[in-house]
C-alpha distance (Angstrom), angle and dihedral (degrees) to the residues before:
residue distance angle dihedral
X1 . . .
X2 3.82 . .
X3 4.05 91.1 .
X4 3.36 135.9 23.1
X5 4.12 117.2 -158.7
X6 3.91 101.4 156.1
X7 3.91 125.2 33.7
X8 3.57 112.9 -163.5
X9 4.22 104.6 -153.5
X10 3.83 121.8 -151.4
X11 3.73 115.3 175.2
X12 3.78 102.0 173.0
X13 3.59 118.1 90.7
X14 3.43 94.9 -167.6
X15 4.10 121.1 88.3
X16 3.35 115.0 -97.0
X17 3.85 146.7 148.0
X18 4.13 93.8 -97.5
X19 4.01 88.4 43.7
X20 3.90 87.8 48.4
X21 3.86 93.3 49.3
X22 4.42 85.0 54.4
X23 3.70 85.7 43.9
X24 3.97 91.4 53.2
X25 3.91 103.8 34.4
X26 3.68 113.6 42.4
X27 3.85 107.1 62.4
X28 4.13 83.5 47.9
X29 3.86 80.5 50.9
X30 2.99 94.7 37.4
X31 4.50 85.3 70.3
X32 3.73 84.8 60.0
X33 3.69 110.7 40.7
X34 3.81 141.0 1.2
X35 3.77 102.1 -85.2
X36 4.04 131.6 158.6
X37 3.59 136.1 -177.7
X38 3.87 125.2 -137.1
X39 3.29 133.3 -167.6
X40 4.47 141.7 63.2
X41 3.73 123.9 -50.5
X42 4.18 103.3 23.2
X43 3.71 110.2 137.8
X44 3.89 122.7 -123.5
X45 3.48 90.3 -93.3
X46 3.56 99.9 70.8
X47 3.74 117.3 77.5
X48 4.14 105.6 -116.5
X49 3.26 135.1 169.5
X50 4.76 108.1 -157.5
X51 3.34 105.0 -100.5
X52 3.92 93.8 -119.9
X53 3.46 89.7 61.0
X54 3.83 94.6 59.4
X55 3.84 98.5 77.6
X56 3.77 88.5 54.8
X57 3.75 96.4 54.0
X58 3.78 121.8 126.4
X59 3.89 112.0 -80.0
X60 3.82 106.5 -93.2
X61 3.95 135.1 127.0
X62 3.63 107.4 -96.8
X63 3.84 138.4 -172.9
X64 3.58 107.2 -121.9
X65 4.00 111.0 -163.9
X66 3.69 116.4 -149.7
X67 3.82 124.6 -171.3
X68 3.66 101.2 166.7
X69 3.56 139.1 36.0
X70 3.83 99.8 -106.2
X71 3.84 88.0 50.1
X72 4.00 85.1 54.7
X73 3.17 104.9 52.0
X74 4.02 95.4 40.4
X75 3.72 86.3 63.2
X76 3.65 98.9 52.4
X77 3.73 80.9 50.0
X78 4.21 84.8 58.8
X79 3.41 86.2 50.7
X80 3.38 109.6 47.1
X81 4.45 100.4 25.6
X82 3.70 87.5 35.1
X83 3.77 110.3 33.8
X84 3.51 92.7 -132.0
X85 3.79 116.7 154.2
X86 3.39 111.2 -129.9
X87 3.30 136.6 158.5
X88 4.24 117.4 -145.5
X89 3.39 131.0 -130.6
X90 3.96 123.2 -179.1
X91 3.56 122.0 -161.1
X92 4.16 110.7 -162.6
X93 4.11 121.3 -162.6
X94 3.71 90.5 166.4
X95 4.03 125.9 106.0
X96 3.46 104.8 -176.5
X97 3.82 126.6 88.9
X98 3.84 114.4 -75.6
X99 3.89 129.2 -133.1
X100 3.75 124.8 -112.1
X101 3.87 85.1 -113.2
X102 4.01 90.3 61.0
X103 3.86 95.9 28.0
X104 4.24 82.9 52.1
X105 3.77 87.0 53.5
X106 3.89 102.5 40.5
X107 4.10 83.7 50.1
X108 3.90 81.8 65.3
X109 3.62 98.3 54.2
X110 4.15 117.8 101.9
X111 4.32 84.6 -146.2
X112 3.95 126.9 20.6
X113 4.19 99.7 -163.9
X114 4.02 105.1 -165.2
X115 4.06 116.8 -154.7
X116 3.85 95.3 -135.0
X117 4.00 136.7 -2.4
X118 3.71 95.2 -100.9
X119 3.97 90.4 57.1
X120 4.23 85.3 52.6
X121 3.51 88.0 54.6
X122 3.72 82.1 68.9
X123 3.45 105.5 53.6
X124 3.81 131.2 87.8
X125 4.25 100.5 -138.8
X126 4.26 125.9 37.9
X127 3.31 112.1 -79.1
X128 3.85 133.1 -177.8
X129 3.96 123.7 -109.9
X130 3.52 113.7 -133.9
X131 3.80 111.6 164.8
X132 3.60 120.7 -152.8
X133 3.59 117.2 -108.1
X134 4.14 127.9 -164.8
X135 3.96 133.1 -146.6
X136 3.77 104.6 -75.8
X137 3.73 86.6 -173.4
X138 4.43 90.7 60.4
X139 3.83 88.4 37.0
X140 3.92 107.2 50.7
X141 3.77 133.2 133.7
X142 4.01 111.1 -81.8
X143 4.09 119.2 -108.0
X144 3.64 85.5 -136.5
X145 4.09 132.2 19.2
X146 3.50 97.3 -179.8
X147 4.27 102.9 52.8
X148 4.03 79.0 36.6
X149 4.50 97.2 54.0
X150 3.94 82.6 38.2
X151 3.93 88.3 62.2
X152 3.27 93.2 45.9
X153 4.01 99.8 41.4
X154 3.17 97.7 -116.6
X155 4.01 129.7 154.4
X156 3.97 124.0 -109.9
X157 3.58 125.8 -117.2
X158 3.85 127.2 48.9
X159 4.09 111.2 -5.6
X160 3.72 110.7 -159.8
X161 3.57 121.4 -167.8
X162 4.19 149.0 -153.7
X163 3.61 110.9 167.7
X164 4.12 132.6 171.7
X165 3.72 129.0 62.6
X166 3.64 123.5 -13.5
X167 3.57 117.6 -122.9
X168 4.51 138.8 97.5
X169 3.78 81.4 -90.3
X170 3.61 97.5 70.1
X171 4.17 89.0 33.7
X172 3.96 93.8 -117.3
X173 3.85 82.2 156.4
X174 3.39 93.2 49.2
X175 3.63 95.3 51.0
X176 4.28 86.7 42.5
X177 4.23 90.1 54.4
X178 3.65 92.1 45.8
X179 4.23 94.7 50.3
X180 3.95 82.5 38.7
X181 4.32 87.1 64.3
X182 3.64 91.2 28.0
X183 3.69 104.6 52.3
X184 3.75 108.8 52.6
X185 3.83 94.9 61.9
X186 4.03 86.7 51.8
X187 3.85 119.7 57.9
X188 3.77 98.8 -171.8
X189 3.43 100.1 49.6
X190 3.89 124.2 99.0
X191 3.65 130.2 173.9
X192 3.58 125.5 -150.2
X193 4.14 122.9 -151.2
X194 3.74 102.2 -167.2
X195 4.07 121.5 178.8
X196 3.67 148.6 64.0
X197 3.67 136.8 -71.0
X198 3.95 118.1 -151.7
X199 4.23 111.7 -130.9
X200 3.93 87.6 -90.8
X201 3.66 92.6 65.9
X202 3.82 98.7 33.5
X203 3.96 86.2 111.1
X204 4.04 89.1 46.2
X205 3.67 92.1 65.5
X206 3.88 95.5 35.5
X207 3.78 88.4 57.6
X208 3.63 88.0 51.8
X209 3.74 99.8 55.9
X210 3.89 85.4 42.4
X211 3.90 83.5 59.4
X212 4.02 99.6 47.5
X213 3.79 91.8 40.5
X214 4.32 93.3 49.2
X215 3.98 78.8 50.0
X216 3.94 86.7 64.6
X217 4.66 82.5 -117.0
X218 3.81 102.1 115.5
X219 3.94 91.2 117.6
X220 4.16 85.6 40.8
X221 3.69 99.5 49.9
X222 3.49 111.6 51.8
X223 4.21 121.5 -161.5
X224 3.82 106.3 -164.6
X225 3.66 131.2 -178.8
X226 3.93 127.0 -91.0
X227 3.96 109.0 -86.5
X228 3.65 121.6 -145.6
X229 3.93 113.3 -111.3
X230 3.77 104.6 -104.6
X231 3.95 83.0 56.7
X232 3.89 94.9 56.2
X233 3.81 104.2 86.7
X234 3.70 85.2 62.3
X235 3.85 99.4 50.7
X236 4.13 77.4 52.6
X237 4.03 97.9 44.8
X238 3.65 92.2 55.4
X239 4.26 92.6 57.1
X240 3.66 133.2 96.4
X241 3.64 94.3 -166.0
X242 3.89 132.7 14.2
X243 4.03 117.1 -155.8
X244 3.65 119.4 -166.2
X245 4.49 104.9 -174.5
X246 4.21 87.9 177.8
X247 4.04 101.8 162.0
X248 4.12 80.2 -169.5
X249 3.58 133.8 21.4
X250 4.06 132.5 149.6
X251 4.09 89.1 -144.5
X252 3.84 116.1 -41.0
X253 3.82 118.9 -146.0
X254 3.66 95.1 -157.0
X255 3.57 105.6 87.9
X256 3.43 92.7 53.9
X257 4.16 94.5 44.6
X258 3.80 78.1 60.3
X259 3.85 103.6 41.3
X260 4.08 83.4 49.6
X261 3.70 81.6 60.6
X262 3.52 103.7 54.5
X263 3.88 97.1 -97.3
X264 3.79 117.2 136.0
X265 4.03 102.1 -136.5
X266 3.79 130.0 -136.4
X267 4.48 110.0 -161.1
X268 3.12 139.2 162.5
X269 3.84 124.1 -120.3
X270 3.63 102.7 -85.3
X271 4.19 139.8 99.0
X272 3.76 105.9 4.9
X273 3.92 90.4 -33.7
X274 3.90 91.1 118.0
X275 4.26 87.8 44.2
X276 4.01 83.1 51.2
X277 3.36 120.6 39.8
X278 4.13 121.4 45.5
X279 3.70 131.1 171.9
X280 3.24 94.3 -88.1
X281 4.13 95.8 55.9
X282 3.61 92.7 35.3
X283 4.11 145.4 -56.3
X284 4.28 128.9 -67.7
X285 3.77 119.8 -155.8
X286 4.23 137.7 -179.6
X287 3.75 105.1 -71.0
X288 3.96 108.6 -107.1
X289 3.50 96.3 18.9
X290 3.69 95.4 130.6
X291 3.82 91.1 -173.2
X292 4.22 99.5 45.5
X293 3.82 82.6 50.4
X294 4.04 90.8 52.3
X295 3.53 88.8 44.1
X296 3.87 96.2 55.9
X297 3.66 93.5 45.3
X298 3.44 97.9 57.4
X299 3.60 103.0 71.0
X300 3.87 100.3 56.5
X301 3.89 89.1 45.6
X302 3.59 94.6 52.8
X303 4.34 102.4 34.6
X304 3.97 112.7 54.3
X305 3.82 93.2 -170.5
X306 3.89 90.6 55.4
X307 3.82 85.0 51.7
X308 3.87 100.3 47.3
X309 4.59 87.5 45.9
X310 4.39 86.5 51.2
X311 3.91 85.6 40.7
X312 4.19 93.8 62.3
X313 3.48 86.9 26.6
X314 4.17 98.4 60.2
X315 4.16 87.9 43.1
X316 3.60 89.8 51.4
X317 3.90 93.0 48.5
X318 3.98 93.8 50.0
X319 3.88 91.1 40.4
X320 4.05 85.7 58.5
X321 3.89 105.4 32.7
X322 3.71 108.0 10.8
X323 4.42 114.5 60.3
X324 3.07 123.9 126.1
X325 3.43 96.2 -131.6
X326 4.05 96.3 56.8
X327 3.83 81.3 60.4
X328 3.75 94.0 53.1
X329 3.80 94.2 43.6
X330 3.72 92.8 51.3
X331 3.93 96.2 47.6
X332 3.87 88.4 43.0
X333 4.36 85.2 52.2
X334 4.28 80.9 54.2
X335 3.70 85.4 53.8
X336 3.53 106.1 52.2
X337 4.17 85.8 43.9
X338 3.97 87.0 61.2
X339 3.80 96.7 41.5
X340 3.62 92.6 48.8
């Protein structure tokens, strides 16, 4: 990198969505504009400048591009302890009320950036919507299900699935109650629960496979390991229908990962869901209603042709609203406003 005009910070080592958004936007940025991320844990592939270093760069203005608190206030630190000129942006996935510590810090910021229009709802000052946006070219429908479930060992007929961390959270249970009514009446259905759950919700997930196998399901209900992310799309590809039962999320990339994929998507009416899914892609329901969710489901299990019309439907949608690189190109066009 000859020139650096926006440094992205991430200062958790630790995986997590905010990290994965860094990991996944700045080398596509990185085509449009000088950009560099700083802080622990980035792989190679992601331009980066040490953190150490960044005090010491050569006198410019800069866009620095906060995502959590820590990363705000350490660049109002640059600013005012190093004299660095830098212009803030804040980008906000929450939707809950914030603190006066964090509303005190977003009033600092030059541009607050909010992930979907439910999340600006939430904050105090405008903001821009920017929705996040995944690579339709990694996450794309498969050129053949069967060969594809046979490699992985999967059953034939209808694959249902609920993917992402296991926990009440996410509504794992909720999705596991509504298969549990669902399933008996329909032989040739089989959902899938695919992910991990963290120590504290060990007992969670054991309580749920204590529930599908006293409903007489354990060859029905499937729990499968945690996949590594280059091995997603497939885990999507080989699905008829995706269901995500969050009661809370700040955005949540998976129905869209799926929809990309060809997979008509059943959600409940939190994060972006509403922004996502339509009735043409798919259905959205109350979070914890165990019975609305049921109720949704049932349809695309039981009609193929409604299934194949959401299928081209929920590619078409991501193709149009959801890339990854529309997100990059319109945070880049916020860039070159502040440097300006």
């Amino acid at each position: 990198m000859t020139q650096i005009d926006v440094i992205a910070p991430n200062l958790k080592r630790r995986l997590s969505g905010v990290t994965a958004t860094v990991v996944r936007l700045v080398p596509l940025q990185a085509r449009l504009i000088g950009i560099a991320a700083t802080g622990p844990g980035l792989p190679p592939s992601v331009p980066h400048v040490p953190l150490w270093r960044v005090p010491f760069l050569p006198r410019r203005r800069r866009v620095w591009h906060a995502r959590r608190n820590t990363e705000m206030l350490l660049g109002l630190a640059l600013k005012t302890l190093a004299r660095m000129d830098l212009k803030f942006v804040f980008t906000s996935a929450s939707q809950r009320r914030h603190t006066g510590y964090t509303k005190w810090l977003i009033s600092r910021m030059d541009a607050v950036v909010a992930t979907s229009a439910r999340t600006a709802g939430y904050l105090e000052r405008p903001a821009r919507v920017i929705l996040h946006g995944i690579d339709t070219a990694g996450f794309a429908p498969p050129s053949h299900r069967a060969a594809l479930r046979a490699r992985l060992g999967l059953p034939e007929g209808v694959l249902v699935g609920c993917y992402g961390r296991i926990r009440a959270q996410k509504g794992t249970d909720a999705f596991v109650e509504a298969m549990i009514g669902l399933l008996p009446q329909r032989p040739g259905v089989t959902a899938l629960v695919m992910g991990r759950a963290t120590e504290s919700h060990g007992a969670f997930l054991e309580g749920l496979k204590a529930r599908v196998a006293q409903a007489g399901l354990g060859g029905r209900i499937l729990f499968l390991p945690e996949v590594s992310v280059d091995k997603m799309a497939d885990w999507y590809r080989v699905l008829d229908l995706y269901v995500a039962p969050q009661r809370w999320e700040g955005f949540g990339l998976t129905p869209i990962e799926a929809m990309a994929c060809g997979v008509p998507v059943v959600a409940t009416r939190v994060g972006a869901f509403e922004e996502i899914v339509t009735p043409e892609t798919g259905a959205l329901v109350a979070p914890d209603d165990i019975g609305a969710l049921a109720a949704a489901v049932a349809p695309f299990l039981d009609d193929g042709a409604r299934r194949g019309a959401a299928s081209q439907a929920a590619r078409a949608r991501v193709m149009e609203r959801f890339r990854i690189e529309g997100e990059a190109e319109a945070l880049v066009a916020l860039y070159r406003e502040l440097l300006a």
